[in-house]
C-alpha positions in Angstrom: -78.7 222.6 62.6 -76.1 220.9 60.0 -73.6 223.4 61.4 -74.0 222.1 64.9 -74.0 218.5 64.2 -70.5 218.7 62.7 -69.6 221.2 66.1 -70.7 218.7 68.0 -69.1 215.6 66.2 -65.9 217.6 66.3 -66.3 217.8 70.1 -67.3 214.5 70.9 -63.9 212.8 68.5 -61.8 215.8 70.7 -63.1 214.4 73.9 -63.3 210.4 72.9 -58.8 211.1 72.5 -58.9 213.2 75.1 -59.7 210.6 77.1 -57.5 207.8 75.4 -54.7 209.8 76.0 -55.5 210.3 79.5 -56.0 206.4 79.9 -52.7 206.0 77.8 -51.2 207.9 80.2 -52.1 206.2 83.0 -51.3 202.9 82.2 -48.0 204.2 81.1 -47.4 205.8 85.0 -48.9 202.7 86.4 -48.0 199.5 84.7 -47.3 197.8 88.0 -50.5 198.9 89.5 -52.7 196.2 87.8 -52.2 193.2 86.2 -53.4 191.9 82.5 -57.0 191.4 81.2 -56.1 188.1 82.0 -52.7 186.9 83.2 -53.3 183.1 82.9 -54.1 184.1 79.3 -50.8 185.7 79.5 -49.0 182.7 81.0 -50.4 180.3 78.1 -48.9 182.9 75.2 -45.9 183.1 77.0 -45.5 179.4 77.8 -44.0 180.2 81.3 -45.9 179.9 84.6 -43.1 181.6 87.0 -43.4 180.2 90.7 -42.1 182.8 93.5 -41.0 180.0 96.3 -37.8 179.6 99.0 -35.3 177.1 99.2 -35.8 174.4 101.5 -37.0 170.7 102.2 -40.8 171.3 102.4 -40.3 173.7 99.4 -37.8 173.5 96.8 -34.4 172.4 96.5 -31.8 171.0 93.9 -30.9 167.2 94.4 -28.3 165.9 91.5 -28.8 169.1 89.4 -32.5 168.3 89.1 -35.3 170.5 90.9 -37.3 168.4 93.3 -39.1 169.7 97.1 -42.8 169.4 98.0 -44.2 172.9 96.7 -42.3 172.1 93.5 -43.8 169.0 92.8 -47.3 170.5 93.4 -46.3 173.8 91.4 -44.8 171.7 88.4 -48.5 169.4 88.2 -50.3 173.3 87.8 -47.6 174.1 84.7 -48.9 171.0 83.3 -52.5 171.6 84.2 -52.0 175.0 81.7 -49.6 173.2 79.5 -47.0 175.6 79.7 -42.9 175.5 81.3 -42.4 176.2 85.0 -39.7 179.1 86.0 -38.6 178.9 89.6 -37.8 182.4 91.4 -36.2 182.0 94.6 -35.8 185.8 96.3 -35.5 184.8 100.0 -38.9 184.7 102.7 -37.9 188.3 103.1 -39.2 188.8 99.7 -41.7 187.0 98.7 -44.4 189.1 98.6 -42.6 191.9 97.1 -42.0 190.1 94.4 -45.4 188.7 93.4 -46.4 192.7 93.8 -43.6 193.9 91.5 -45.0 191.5 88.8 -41.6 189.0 88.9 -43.8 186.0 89.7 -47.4 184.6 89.1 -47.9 183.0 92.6 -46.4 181.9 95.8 -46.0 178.2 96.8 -43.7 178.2 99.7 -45.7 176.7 102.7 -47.4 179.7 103.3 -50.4 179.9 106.4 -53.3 181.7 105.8 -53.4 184.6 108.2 -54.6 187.9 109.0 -51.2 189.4 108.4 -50.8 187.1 105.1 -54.4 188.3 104.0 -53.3 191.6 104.3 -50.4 191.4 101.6 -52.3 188.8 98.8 -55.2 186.7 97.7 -54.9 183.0 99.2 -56.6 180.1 97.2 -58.3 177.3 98.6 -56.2 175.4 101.2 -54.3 172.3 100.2 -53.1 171.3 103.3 -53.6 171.5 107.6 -50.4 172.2 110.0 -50.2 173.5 113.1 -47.2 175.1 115.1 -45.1 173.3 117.5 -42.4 173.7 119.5 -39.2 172.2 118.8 -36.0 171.3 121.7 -33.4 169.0 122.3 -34.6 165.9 123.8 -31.8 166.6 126.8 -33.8 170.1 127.3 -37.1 170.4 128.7 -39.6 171.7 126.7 -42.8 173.8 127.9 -46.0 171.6 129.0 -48.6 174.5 127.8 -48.3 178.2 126.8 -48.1 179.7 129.9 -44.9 177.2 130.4 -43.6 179.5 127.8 -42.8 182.0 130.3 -38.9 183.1 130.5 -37.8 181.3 127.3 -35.9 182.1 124.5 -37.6 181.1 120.9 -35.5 181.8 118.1 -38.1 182.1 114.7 -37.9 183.7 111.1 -38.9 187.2 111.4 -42.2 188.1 109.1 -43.9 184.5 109.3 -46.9 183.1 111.1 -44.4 181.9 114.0 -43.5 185.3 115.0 -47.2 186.9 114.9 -48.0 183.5 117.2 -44.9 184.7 119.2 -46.4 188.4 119.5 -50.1 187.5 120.3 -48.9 185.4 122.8 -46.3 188.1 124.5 -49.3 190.4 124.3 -51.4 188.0 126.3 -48.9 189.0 129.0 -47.0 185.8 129.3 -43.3 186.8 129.6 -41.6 185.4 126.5 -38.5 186.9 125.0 -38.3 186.0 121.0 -34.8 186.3 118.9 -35.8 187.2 114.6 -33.5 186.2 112.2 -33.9 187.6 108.6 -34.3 185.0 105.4 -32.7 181.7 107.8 -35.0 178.6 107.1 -36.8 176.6 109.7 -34.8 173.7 108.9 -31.8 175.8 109.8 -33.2 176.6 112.6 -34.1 173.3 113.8 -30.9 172.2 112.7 -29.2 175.0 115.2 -32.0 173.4 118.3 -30.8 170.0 117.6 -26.5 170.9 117.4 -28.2 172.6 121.0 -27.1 176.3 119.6 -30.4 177.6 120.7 -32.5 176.0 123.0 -36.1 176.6 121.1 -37.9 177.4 118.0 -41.2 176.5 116.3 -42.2 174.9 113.2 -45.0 174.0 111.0 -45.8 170.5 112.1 -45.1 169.0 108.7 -41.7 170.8 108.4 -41.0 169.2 111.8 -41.5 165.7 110.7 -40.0 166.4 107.7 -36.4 167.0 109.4 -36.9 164.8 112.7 -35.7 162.4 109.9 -32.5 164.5 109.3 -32.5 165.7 113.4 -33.0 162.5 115.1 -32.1 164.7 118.7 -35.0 167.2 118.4 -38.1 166.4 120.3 -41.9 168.1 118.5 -43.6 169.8 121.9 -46.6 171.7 122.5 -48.7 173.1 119.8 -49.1 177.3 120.3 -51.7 177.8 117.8 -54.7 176.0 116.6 -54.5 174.0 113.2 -53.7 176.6 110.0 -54.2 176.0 106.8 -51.6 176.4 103.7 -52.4 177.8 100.4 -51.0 179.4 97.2 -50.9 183.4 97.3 -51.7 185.6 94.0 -52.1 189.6 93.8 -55.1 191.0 95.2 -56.2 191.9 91.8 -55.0 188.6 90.1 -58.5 186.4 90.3 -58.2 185.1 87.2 -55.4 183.4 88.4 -56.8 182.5 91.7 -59.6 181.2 89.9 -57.3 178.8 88.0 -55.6 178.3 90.6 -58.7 176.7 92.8 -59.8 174.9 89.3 -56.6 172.9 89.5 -56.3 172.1 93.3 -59.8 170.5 92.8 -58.6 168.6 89.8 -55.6 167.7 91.5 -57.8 166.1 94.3 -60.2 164.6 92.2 -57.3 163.0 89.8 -55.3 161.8 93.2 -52.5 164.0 92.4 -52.7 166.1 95.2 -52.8 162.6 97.5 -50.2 161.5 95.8 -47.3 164.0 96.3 -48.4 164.7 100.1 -47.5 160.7 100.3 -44.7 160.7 98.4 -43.3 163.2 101.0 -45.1 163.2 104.6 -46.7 159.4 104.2 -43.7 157.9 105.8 -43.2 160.3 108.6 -46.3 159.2 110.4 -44.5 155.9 112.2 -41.9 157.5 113.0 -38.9 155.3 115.0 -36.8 158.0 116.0 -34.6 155.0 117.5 -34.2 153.9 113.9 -33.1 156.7 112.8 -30.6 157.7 115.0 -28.7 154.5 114.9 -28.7 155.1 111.0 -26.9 158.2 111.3 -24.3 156.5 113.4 -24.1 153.7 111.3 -23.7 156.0 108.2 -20.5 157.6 109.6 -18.9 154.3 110.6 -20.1 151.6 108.4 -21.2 153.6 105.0 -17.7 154.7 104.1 -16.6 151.2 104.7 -18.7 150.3 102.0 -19.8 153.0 100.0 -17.3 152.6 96.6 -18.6 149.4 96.2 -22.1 150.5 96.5 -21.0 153.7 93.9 -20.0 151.1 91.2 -22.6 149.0 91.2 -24.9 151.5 90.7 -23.2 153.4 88.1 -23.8 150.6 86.1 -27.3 150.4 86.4 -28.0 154.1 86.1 -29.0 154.0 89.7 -28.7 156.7 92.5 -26.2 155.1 95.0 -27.7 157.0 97.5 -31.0 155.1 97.3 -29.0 151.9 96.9 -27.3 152.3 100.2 -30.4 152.8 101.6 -31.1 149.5 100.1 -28.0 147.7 101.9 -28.8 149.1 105.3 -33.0 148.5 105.3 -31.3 145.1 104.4 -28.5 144.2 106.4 -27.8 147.5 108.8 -24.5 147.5 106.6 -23.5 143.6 108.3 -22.1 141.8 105.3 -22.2 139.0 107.9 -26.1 139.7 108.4 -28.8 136.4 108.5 -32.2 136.4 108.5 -34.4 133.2 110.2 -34.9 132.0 106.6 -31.2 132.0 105.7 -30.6 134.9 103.7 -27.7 136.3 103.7 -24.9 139.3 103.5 -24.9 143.0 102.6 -28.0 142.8 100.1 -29.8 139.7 102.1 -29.4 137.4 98.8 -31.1 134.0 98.6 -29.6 130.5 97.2 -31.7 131.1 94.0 -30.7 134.8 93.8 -27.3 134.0 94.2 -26.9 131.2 91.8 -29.0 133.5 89.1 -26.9 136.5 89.1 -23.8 134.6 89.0 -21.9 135.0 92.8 -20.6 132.0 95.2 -20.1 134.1 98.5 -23.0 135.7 100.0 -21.2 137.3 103.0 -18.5 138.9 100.3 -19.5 142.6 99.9 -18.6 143.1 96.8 -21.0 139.8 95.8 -23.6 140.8 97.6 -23.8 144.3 96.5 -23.3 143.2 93.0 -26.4 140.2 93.3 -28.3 142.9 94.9 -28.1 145.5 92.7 -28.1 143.5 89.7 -31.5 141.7 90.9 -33.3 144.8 91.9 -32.5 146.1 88.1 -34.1 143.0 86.4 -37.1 144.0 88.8 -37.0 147.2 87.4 -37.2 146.4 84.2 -40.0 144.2 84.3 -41.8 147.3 85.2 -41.0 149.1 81.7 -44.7 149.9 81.3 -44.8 151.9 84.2 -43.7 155.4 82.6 -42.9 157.4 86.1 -39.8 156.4 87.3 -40.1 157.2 90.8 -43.3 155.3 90.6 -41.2 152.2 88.5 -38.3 152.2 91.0 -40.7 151.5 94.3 -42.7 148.9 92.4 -39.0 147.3 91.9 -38.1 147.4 95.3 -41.9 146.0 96.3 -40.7 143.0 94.1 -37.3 143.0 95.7 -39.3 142.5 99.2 -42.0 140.6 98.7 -41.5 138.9 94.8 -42.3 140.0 91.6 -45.1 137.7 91.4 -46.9 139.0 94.8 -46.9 142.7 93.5 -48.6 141.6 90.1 -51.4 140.3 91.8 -51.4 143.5 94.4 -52.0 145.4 90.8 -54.5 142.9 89.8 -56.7 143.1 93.1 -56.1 147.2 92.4 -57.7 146.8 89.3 -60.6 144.8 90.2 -60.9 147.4 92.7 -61.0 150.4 90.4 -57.8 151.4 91.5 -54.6 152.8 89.5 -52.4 149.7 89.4 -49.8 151.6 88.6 -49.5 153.7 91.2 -47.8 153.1 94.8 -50.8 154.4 96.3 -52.5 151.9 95.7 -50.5 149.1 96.6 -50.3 150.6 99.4 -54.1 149.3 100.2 -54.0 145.9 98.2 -51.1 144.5 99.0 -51.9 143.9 103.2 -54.5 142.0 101.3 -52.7 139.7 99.9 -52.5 137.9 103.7 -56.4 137.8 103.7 -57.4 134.1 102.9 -60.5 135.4 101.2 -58.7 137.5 98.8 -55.3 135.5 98.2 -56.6 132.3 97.8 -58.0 133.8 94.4 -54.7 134.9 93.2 -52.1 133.4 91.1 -48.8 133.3 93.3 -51.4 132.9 96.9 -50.5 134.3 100.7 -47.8 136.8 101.1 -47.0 138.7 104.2 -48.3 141.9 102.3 -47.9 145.0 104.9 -44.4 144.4 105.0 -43.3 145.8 101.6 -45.3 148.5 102.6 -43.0 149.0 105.7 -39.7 148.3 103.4 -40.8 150.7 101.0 -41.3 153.9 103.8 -38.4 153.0 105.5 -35.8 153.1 102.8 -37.4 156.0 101.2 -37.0 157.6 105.1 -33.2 156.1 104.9 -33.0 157.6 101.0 -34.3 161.0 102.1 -31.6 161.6 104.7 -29.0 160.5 102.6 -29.9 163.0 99.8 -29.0 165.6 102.7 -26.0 164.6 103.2 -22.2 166.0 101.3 -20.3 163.2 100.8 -18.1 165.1 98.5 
């Protein structure tokens, strides 16, 4: 009996390595078949999450050397969320998914629909935002009333996205629609193409749509041709820990107002669109801008401003008039008062140069007041608030946020107090009284719209 215990132990130790060697084996001939125990454990040891995403407005671009784009906003609050750096691969749409499968990323952020094609190729979290497709033409070119309208046209669309399975269901309806594919070319690009009139139609994601109409003042958004879709991050099929953490953070990012936040900070003010507006500031930026611009570059240099956003400034101002008066007498470039004037040391108004310089200079002692407030994003639009409407109006919009429970130091909340302050029940109980409150609001958006388009542009 003793003699086949010991057989037996001796088989079973043969057959336990037997099998560790197998399993050895295996992992060695399929490492890129699975993923870690845990890859978000792995992402916290290595202290890089690695974001798979494109280049482009909605997405991710470089502005000044420094990272900035919807998706990487969003992307850069989850590498927080786990504490850990944020790596940025950028492969091309093409290769997105090939990627994340090869193991060079952790996740895709890129404005990505949830589909049944998309379903097929990864996991999809929980959605963080609703689009829907639209067309996009020249305002000087027709566009289709309905789907069957589609008939004998030309769409030009990224080949492997949600536009060109839309484009292929509706072909296969039988409605006679020819479709041109380009490989890896952004919608932006190809908006840009619609509104230079190169091609005659494509379709885009109705934020990406408003998002440029800013940039494309000639394109017209048509017809929807699918119902609403929703966005998400993808991970590997197999990857749920990360989808798991994933979901964790989009619900903390909701609950915390983070998510609200950074769809504000770059959709908010492409809801009252003035497409008007916008076109005339194009013009007036080739004509006017240059006449201007050095000026604008020095003064702002010495403040450690963008003179991008200070032009934006000038024109939300004055529409670049240095001869510019408003029906309460302010005046020039920068729209300077008596008291303004006087404090910041200038005589003529109407000068550029003075203006620019009184401007600038004022709009940097509101900035500073506003040291306490640590985002500078966040700092600079409570500084040109104050510019608008007066330092001492925006301090009780942040009181009235705080008796609210509101963050008062956060634009999204000024937002919705400082309309109030022209509500005699609410700003007879502040300190500086009535104020003319929604139209900071409206300064803000629209020299954030004029600061956005600028950032496009080379002036190099």
């Amino acid at each position: 009996m003793k003699h086949f215990y010991e057989k037996y132990f001796i088989f079973l130790n043969l057959l336990i390595l037997c099998f560790f060697f197998v399993y050895l084996s295996f992992l060695l001939h399929h490492k890129n078949l699975g993923v870690p125990d845990s890859s978000v454990e792995r992402i916290k040891k290595s202290g890089t999450l690695r974001l798979i995403t494109t280049r482009s407005i909605n997405t991710f671009y470089l502005y000044k050397e420094e990272p900035t784009g919807f998706e990487y906003d969003l992307a850069r609050e989850f590498a927080r969320y786990l504490q850990v750096d944020l790596d940025i691969v950028t492969p091309g749409w093409n290769n997105l998914f090939a990627y994340l499968d090869q193991g060079k990323g952790d996740f895709i952020a890129a404005g990505i629909a949830i589909t049944k094609e998309s379903l097929e190729k990864a996991a999809f979290s929980i959605p963080y935002m609703s689009i829907q497709q639209r067309v996009i033409h020249h305002y000087l070119i027709f566009g289709p009333k309905n789907i069957d309208d589609l008939a004998e046209r030309t769409i030009h669309v990224r080949r492997n996205t949600s536009y060109h399975s839309r484009l292929k269901e509706i072909k296969a309806s039988g409605i006679d629609i020819e479709y041109i594919l380009h490989d890896n070319v952004p919608t932006e690009d190809l908006i840009a193409m619609v509104n230079d009139r190169e091609i005659k139609f494509t379709i885009a994601d109705s934020n990406i749509a408003l998002l440029n109409q800013r940039y494309f003042p000639d394109i017209r958004i048509g017809i929807p041709v699918q119902e609403k879709e929703s966005l998400a991050w993808a991970v590997r099929k197999n990857d749920m820990e990360m989808l798991k953490e994933i979901n964790r953070f989009f619900l903390y990012a909701k609950e915390k107002g983070i998510l609200k936040q950074i769809i504000e900070k770059y959709y908010e003010n492409t809801r009252d669109f003035d497409v008007a507006d916008v076109k005339t500031f194009h013009e007036r930026m080739k004509t006017r801008l240059p006449i201007f611009q050095e000026i604008i570059e020095a003064e702002a240099v010495k403040h450690g401003f963008d003179w991008r956003l200070m032009a934006a400034v000038v024109y939300q101002e004055s529409r670049f008039d240095p001869d510019a008066t408003s029906f309460t007498n302010v005046k020039g470039l920068m729209q300077v008062t008596h008291t303004t004037a006087r404090e910041m040391g200038i005589k003529n108004r109407t000068n550029p140069k003075q203006s620019i310089k009184a401007g600038i200079s004022y709009l940097n002692r509101m900035y500073e007041r506003f040291h306490h407030i640590e985002d500078e994003y966040q700092r600079m639009i409570f500084a040109l608030a104050s510019y608008n409407v007066g330092y001492g109006h925006v301090l009780d919009a942040m009181a009235i946020a705080r008796q609210k429970g509101l963050n008062p130091l956060v634009w999204q909340s000024l937002k919705k107090t400082l309309p109030l302050l022209s509500k005699p029940k609410i700003y007879k109980k502040t300190k500086h009284g009535y104020a003319r409150g929604w139209e900071p609001v409206q300064y803000v958006e629209r020299v954030l719209t004029y600061y956005d388009i600028l950032k496009q542009i080379d002036f190099s």
